[in-house]
DOTIPA-608053 format. One record per residue (C-alpha): residue in three letters; x, y, z; residue number from 0. Coordinates in nm, 2 decimals. Example, Ala and Ser with C-alpha at 12.3 -4.5 7.8 and 13.67 -1.06 7.14 Angstrom:
! residues 2
('ALA'; (1.23; -0.45; 0.78); 0),
('SER'; (1.37; -0.11; 0.71); 1),
! end
This chain:
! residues 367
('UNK'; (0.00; 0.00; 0.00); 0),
('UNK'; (0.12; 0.36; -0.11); 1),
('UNK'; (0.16; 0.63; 0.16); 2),
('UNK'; (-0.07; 0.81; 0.02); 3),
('UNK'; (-0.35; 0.53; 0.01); 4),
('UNK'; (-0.24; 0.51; 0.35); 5),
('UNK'; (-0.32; 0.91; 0.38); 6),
('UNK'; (-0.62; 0.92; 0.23); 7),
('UNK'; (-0.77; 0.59; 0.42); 8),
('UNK'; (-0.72; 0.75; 0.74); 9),
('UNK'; (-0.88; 1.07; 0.67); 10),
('UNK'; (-1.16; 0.90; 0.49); 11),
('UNK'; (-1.17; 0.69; 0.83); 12),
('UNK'; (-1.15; 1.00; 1.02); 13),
('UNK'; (-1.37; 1.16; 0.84); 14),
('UNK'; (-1.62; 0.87; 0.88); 15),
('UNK'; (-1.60; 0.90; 1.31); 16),
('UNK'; (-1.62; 1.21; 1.31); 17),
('UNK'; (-1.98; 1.20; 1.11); 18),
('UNK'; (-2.10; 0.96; 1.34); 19),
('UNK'; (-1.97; 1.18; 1.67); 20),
('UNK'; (-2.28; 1.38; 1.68); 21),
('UNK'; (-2.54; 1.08; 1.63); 22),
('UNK'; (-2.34; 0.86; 1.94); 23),
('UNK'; (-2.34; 1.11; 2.14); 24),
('UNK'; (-2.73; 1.19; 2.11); 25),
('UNK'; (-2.77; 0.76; 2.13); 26),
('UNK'; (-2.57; 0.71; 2.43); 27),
('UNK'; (-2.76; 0.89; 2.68); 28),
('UNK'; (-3.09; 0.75; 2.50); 29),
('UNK'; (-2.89; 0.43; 2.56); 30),
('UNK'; (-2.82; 0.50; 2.89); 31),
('UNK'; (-3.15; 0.62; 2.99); 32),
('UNK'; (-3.31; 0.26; 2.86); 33),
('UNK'; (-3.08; 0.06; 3.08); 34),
('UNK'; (-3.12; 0.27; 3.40); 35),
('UNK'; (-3.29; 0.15; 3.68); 36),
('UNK'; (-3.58; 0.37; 3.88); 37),
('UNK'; (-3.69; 0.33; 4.30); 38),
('UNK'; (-3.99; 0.50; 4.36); 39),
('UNK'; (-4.20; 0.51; 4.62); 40),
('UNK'; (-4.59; 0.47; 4.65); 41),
('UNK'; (-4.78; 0.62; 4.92); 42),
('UNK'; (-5.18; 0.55; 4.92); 43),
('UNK'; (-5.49; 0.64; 5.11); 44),
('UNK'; (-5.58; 0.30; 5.24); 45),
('UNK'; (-5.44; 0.08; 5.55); 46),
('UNK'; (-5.18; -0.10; 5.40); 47),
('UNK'; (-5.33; -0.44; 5.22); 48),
('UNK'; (-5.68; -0.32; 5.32); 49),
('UNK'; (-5.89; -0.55; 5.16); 50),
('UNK'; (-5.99; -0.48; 4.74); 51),
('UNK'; (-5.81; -0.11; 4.80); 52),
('UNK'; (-5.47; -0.14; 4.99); 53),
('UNK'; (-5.43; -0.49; 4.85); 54),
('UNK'; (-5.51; -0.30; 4.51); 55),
('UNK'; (-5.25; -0.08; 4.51); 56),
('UNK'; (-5.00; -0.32; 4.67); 57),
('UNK'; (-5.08; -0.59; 4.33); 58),
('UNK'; (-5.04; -0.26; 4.10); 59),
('UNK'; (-4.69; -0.21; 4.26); 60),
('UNK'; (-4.63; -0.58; 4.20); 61),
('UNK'; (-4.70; -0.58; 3.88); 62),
('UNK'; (-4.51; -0.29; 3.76); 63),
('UNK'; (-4.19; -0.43; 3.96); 64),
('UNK'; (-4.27; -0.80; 3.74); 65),
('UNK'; (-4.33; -0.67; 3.40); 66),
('UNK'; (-4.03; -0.37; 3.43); 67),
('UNK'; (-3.81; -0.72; 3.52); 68),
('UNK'; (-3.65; -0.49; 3.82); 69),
('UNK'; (-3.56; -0.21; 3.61); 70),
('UNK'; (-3.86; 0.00; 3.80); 71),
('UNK'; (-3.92; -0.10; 4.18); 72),
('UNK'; (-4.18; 0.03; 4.33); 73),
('UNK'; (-4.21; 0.02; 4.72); 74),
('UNK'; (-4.58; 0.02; 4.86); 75),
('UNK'; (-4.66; 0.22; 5.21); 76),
('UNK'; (-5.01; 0.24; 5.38); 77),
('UNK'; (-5.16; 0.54; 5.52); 78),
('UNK'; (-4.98; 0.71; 5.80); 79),
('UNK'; (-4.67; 0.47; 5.75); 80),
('UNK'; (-4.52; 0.81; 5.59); 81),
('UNK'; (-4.78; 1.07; 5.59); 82),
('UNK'; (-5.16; 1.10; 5.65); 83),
('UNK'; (-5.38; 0.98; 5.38); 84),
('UNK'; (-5.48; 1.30; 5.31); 85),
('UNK'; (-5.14; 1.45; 5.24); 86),
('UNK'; (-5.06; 1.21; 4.99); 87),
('UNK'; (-5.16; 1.44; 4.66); 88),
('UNK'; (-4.94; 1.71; 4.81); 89),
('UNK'; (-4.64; 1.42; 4.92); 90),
('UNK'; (-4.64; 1.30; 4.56); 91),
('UNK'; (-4.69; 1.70; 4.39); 92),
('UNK'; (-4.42; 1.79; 4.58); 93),
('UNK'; (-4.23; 1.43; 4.48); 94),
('UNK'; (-4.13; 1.31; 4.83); 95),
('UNK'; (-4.29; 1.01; 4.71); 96),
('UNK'; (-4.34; 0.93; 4.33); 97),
('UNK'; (-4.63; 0.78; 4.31); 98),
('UNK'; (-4.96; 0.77; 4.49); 99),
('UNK'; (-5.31; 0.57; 4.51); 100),
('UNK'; (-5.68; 0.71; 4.65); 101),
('UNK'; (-5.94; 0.88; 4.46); 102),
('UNK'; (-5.96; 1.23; 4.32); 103),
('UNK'; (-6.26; 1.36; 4.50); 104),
('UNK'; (-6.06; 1.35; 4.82); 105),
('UNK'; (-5.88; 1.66; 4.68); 106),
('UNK'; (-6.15; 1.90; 4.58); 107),
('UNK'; (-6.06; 2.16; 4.82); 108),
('UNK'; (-5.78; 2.16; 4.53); 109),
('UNK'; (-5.99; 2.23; 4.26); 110),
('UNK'; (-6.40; 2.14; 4.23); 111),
('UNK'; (-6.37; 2.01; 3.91); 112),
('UNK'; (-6.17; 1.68; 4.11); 113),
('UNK'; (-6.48; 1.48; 4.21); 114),
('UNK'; (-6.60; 1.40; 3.83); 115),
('UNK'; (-6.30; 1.18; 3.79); 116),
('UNK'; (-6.38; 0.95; 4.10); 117),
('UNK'; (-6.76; 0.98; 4.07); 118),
('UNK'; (-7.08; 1.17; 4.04); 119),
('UNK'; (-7.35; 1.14; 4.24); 120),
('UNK'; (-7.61; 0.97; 4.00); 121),
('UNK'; (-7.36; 0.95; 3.76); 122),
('UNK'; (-7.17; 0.70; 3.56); 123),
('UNK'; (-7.12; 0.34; 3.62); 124),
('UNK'; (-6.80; 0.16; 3.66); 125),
('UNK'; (-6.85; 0.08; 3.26); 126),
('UNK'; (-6.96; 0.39; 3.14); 127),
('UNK'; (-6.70; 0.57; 3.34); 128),
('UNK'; (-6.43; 0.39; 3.18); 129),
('UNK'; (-6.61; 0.41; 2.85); 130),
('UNK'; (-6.56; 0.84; 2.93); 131),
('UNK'; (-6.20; 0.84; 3.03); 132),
('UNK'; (-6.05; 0.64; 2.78); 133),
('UNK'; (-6.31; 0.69; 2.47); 134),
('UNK'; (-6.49; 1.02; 2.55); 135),
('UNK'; (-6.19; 1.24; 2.59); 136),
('UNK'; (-6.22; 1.22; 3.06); 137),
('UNK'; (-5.88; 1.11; 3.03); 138),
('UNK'; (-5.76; 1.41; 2.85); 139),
('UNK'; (-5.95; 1.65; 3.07); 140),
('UNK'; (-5.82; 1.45; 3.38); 141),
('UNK'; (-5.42; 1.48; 3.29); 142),
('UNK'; (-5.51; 1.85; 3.20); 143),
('UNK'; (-5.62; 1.94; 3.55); 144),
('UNK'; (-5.34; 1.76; 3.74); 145),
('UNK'; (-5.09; 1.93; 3.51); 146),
('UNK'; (-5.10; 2.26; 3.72); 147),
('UNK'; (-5.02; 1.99; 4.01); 148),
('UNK'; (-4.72; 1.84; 3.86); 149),
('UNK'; (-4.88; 1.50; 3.83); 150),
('UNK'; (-5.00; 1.27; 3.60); 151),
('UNK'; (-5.32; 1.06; 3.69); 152),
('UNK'; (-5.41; 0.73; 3.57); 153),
('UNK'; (-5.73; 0.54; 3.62); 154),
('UNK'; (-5.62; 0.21; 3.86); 155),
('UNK'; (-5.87; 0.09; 4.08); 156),
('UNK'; (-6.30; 0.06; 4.07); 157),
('UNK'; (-6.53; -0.02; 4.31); 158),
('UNK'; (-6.82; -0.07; 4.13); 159),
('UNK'; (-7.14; 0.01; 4.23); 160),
('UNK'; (-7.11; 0.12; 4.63); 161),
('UNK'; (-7.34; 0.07; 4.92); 162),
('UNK'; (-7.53; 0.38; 5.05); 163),
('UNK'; (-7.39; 0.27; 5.45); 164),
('UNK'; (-7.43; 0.28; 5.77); 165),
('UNK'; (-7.68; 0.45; 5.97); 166),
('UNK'; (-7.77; 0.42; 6.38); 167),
('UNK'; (-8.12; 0.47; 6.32); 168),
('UNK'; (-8.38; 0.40; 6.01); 169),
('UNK'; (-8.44; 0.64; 5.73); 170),
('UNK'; (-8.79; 0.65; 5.69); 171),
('UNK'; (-8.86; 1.01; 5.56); 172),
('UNK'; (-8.64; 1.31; 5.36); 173),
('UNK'; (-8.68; 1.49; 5.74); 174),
('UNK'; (-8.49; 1.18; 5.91); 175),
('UNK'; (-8.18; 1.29; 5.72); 176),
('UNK'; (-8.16; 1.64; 5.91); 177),
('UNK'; (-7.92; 1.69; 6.21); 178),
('UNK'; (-7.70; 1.35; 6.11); 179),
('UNK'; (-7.38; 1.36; 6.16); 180),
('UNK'; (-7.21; 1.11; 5.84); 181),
('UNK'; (-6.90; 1.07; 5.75); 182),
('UNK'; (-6.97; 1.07; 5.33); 183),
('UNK'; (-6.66; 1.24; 5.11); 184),
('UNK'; (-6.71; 1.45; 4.77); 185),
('UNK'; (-7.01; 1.52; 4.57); 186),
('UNK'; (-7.25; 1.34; 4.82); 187),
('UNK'; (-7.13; 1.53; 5.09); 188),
('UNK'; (-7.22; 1.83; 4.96); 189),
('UNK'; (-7.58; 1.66; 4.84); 190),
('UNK'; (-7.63; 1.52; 5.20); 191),
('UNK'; (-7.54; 1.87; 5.32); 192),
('UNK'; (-7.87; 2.06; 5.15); 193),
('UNK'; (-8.06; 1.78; 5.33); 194),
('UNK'; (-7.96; 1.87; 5.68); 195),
('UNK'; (-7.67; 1.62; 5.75); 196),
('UNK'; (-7.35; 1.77; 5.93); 197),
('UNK'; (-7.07; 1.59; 5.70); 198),
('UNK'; (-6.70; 1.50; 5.72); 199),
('UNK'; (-6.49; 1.34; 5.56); 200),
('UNK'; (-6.23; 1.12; 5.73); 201),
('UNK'; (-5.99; 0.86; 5.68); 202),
('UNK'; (-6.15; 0.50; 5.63); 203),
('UNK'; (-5.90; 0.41; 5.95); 204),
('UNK'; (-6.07; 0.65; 6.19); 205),
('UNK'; (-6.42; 0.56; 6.03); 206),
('UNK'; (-6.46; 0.27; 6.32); 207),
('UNK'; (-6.39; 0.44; 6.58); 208),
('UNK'; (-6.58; 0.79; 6.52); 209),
('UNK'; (-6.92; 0.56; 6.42); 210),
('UNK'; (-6.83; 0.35; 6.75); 211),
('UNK'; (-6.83; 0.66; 6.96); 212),
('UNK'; (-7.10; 0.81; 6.88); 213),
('UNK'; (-6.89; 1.10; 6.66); 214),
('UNK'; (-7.09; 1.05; 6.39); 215),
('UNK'; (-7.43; 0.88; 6.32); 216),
('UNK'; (-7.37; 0.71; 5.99); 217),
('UNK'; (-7.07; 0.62; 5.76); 218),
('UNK'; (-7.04; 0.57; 5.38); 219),
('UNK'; (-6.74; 0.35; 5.30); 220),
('UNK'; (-6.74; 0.11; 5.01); 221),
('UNK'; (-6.97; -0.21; 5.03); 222),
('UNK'; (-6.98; -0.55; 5.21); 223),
('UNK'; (-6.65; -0.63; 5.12); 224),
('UNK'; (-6.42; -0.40; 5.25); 225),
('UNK'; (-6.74; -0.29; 5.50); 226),
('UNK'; (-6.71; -0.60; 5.67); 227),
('UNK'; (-6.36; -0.59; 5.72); 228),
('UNK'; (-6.36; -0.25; 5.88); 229),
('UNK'; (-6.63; -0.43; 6.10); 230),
('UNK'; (-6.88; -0.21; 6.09); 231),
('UNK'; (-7.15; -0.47; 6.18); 232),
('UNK'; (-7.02; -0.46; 6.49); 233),
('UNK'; (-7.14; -0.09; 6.56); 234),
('UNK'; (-7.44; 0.00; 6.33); 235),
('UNK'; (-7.74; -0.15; 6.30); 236),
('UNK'; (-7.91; -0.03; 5.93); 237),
('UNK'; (-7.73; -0.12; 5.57); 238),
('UNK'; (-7.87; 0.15; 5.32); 239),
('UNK'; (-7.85; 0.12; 4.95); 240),
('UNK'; (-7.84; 0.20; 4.64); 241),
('UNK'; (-7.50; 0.38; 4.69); 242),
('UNK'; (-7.64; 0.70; 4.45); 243),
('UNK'; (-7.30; 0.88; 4.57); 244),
('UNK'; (-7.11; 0.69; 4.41); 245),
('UNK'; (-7.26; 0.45; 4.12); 246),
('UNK'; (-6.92; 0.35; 4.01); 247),
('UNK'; (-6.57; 0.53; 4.20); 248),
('UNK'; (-6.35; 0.52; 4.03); 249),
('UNK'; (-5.98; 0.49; 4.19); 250),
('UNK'; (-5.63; 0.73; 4.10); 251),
('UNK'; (-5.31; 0.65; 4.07); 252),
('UNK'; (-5.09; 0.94; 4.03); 253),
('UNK'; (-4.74; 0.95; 3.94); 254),
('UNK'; (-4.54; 1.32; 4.00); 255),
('UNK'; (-4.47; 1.47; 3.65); 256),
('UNK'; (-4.06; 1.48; 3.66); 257),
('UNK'; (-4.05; 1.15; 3.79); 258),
('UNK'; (-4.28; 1.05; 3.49); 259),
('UNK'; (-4.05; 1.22; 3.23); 260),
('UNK'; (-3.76; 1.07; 3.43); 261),
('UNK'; (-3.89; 0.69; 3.29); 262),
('UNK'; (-3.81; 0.54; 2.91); 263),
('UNK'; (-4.10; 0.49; 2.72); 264),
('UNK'; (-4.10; 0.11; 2.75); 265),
('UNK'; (-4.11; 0.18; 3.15); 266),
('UNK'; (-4.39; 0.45; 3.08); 267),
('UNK'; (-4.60; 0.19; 2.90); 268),
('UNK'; (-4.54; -0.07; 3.16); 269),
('UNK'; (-4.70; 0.21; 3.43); 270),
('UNK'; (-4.98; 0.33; 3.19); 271),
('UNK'; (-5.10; -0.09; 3.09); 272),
('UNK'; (-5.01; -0.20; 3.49); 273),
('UNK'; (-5.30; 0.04; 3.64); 274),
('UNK'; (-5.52; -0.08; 3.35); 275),
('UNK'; (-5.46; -0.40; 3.49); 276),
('UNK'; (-5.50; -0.31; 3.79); 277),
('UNK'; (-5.83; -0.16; 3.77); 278),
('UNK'; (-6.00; -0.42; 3.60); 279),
('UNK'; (-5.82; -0.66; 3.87); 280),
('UNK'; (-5.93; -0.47; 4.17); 281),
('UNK'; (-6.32; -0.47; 4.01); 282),
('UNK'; (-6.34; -0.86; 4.00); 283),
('UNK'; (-6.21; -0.84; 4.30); 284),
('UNK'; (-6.46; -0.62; 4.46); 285),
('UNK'; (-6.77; -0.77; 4.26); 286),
('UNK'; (-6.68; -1.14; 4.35); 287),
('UNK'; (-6.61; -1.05; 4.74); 288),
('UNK'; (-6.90; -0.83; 4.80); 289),
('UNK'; (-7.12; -1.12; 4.72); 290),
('UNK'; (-6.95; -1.33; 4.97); 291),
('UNK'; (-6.98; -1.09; 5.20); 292),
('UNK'; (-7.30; -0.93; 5.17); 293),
('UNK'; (-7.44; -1.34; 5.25); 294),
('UNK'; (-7.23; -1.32; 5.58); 295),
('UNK'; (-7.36; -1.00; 5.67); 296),
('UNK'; (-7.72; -1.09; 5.64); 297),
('UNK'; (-7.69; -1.45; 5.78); 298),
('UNK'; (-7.47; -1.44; 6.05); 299),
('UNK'; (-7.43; -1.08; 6.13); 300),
('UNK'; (-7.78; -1.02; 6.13); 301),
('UNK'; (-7.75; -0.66; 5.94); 302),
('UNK'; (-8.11; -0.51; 5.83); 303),
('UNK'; (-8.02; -0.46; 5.47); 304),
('UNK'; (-8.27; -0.15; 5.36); 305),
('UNK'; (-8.33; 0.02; 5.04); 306),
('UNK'; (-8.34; 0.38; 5.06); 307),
('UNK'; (-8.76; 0.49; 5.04); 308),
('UNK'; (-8.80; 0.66; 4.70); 309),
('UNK'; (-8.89; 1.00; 4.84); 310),
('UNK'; (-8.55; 1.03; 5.02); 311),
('UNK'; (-8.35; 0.87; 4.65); 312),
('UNK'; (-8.59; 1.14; 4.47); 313),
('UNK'; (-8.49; 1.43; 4.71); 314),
('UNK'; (-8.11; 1.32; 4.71); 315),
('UNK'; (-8.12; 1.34; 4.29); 316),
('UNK'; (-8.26; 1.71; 4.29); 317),
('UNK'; (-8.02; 1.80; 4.55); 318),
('UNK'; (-7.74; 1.64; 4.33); 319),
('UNK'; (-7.86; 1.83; 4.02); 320),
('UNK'; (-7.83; 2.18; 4.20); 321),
('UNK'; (-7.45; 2.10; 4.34); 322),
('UNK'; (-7.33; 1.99; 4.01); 323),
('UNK'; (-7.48; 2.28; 3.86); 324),
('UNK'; (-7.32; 2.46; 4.13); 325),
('UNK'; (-7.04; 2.40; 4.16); 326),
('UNK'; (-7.04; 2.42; 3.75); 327),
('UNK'; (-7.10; 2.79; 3.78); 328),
('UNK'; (-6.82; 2.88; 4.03); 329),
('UNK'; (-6.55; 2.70; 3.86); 330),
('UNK'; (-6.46; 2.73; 3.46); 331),
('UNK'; (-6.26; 2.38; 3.44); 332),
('UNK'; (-6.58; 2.20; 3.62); 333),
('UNK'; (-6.81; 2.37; 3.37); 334),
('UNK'; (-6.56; 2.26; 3.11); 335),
('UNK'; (-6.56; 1.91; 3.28); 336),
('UNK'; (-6.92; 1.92; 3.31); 337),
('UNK'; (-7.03; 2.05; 2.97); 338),
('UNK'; (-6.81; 1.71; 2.87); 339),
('UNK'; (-6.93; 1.45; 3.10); 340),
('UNK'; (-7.32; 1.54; 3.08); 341),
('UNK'; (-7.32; 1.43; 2.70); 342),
('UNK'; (-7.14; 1.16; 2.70); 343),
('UNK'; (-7.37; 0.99; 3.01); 344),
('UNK'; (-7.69; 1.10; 2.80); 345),
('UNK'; (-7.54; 0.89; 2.52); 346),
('UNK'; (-7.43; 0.62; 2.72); 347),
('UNK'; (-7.71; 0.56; 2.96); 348),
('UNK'; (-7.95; 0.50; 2.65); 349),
('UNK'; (-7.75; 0.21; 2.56); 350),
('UNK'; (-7.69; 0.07; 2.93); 351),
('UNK'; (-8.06; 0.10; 2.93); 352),
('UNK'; (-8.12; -0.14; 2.65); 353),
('UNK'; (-7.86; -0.36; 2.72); 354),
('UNK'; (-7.73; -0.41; 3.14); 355),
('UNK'; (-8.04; -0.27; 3.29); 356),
('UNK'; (-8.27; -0.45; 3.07); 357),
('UNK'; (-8.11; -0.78; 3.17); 358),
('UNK'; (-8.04; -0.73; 3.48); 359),
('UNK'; (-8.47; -0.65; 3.53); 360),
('UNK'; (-8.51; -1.01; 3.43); 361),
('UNK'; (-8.49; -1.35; 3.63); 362),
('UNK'; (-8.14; -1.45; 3.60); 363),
('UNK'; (-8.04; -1.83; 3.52); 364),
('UNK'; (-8.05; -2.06; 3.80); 365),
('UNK'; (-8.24; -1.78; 4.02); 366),
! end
């Protein structure tokens, strides 16, 4: 080989490094980014492993730490193991912890328009809710509120249809609803509250004792399920439903912004499809216990199981019209929320008309 072949080969060579220099350099740290490995930390609203909702969150963390194969661990911690169960929003805002689990409406001294993504009184089902967030734009409306939080919220938990709860003494009448004390979060608070009732809303750990004391008269929690495990039986004699408050709740994960952008897009996919997972997951759950439970309660707990009278249901649904309505008026993301939601349900609730309501007014096989 000639010197100058030998020249010309290593600038050509030279030449070729150097057009690739900018291209590596931009590759490595996307390299580097997909091999790192995350630690966050969960904090949630529920007792940890609490039946269908602690349990829930703890099988969400699980599943994130499986699919990611290790490369994102996520470590689980109950209310009041780090902070209150409600301070987590602000924990997780603030990123002292990067993710979080509970329900929106817990946060609407934040912002009214929160409640509409847990549940509306009279509102959505479990099904039609889902139907909202991920195919009539809730979703969209959802991430756009939190952004002003620095979080991003996913759907991961549902508890179906809930039970309308626990009461020391029989509704009979609208006027038996005046001067109760109930513990009964979000929208229905505020319903309950044009009826008379004193509301709060508490932490389901301190639910026992306030109803045991005497602090409060009645308590709205979830349904026989995770009722029964709170022991409520124990404490209050009357089971009210339907659960109008809350037709279908469903539950937030929430995961602060700079720890979201933090993850590779694999990693983000594995967060986003493990809460879909874990909603549907924590549903079956819910549906297939509450039977088992709601049998136990009747036959060996001896609970009077009562249907609300259709004079209190018809004065609860005016009231709820008015607070939506409401609270629509003071606040121009819950009208734009609202002006959303109301269409979509009209759409939808003709067709669960027709279809789940329609069957479910029949005999059912081997009933």
């Amino acid at each position: 080989m000639q010197r100058r072949d030998l020249i010309v080969g290593g600038l050509a060579a030279g030449a070729g490094l150097a057009g690739c220099s900018p291209a590596s350099q931009e590759a490595a740290p996307a390299a580097s980014k997909q091999r790192a490995s995350f630690r966050w930390t969960m904090y949630t609203t529920w007792p940890r492993n609490f039946p269908g909702l602690g349990s829930g969150a703890a099988r969400l963390a699980e599943t994130i730490n499986t699919m990611s194969e290790g490369r994102l661990q996520v470590e689980v911690f109950g209310a009041g193991e780090r902070v209150p169960a409600m301070e987590v929003f602000d924990a997780v805002s603030r990123g002292s912890a990067q993710m979080g689990h509970g329900a929106a409406y817990y946060w609407k001294g934040k912002s009214p328009a929160m409640p509409f993504f847990t549940a509306l009184p009279f509102g959505m089902t479990a099904d039609e809710m889902t139907a909202w967030l991920h195919w009539g734009g809730g979703m969209a409306l959802w991430r756009e509120l939190y952004r002003d939080f620095n979080l991003v919220p996913f759907d991961a938990g549902n508890t179906s249809a809930q039970m309308g709860g626990w009461f020391n003494k029989r509704i009979n009448a609208v006027e038996d609803l005046d001067g109760l004390r109930m513990r009964i979060p979000g929208l229905g608070g505020d319903v309950m509250a044009r009826l008379g009732v004193a509301t709060v809303n508490i932490p389901g750990g301190e639910l026992y004792q306030a109803l045991s004391t005497g602090a409060i008269d009645a308590a709205e929690w979830v349904g026989p399920y995770n009722d029964l495990a709170f022991g409520f039986q124990k404490i209050a004699k009357y089971y009210y439903y339907p659960g109008w408050q809350e037709p279908g709740a469903t539950l937030e994960a929430i995961v602060n912004k700079d720890a979201w952008d933090a993850l590779p897009e694999d990693l983000q996919a594995i967060v986003d499809t493990a809460c879909k997972a874990a909603s549907h997951t924590m549903r079956a759950e819910i549906n297939a216990r509450n039977a088992e439970a709601l049998r136990e309660l009747r036959e060996e707990h001896d609970v009077e199981i009562l249907r609300f009278p259709d004079a209190v249901l018809d004065a609860l649904h005016a009231k709820a019209g008015e607070v939506v309505e409401a609270l629509a008026e003071r606040d121009p993301f819950a009208r734009k929320v609202w002006d959303a939601y109301r269409p979509f349900l009209q759409s939808i609730a003709e067709s669960t008309r027709l279809n789940d309501s329609a069957q479910l007014g029949r005999r059912r096989l081997g009933t």
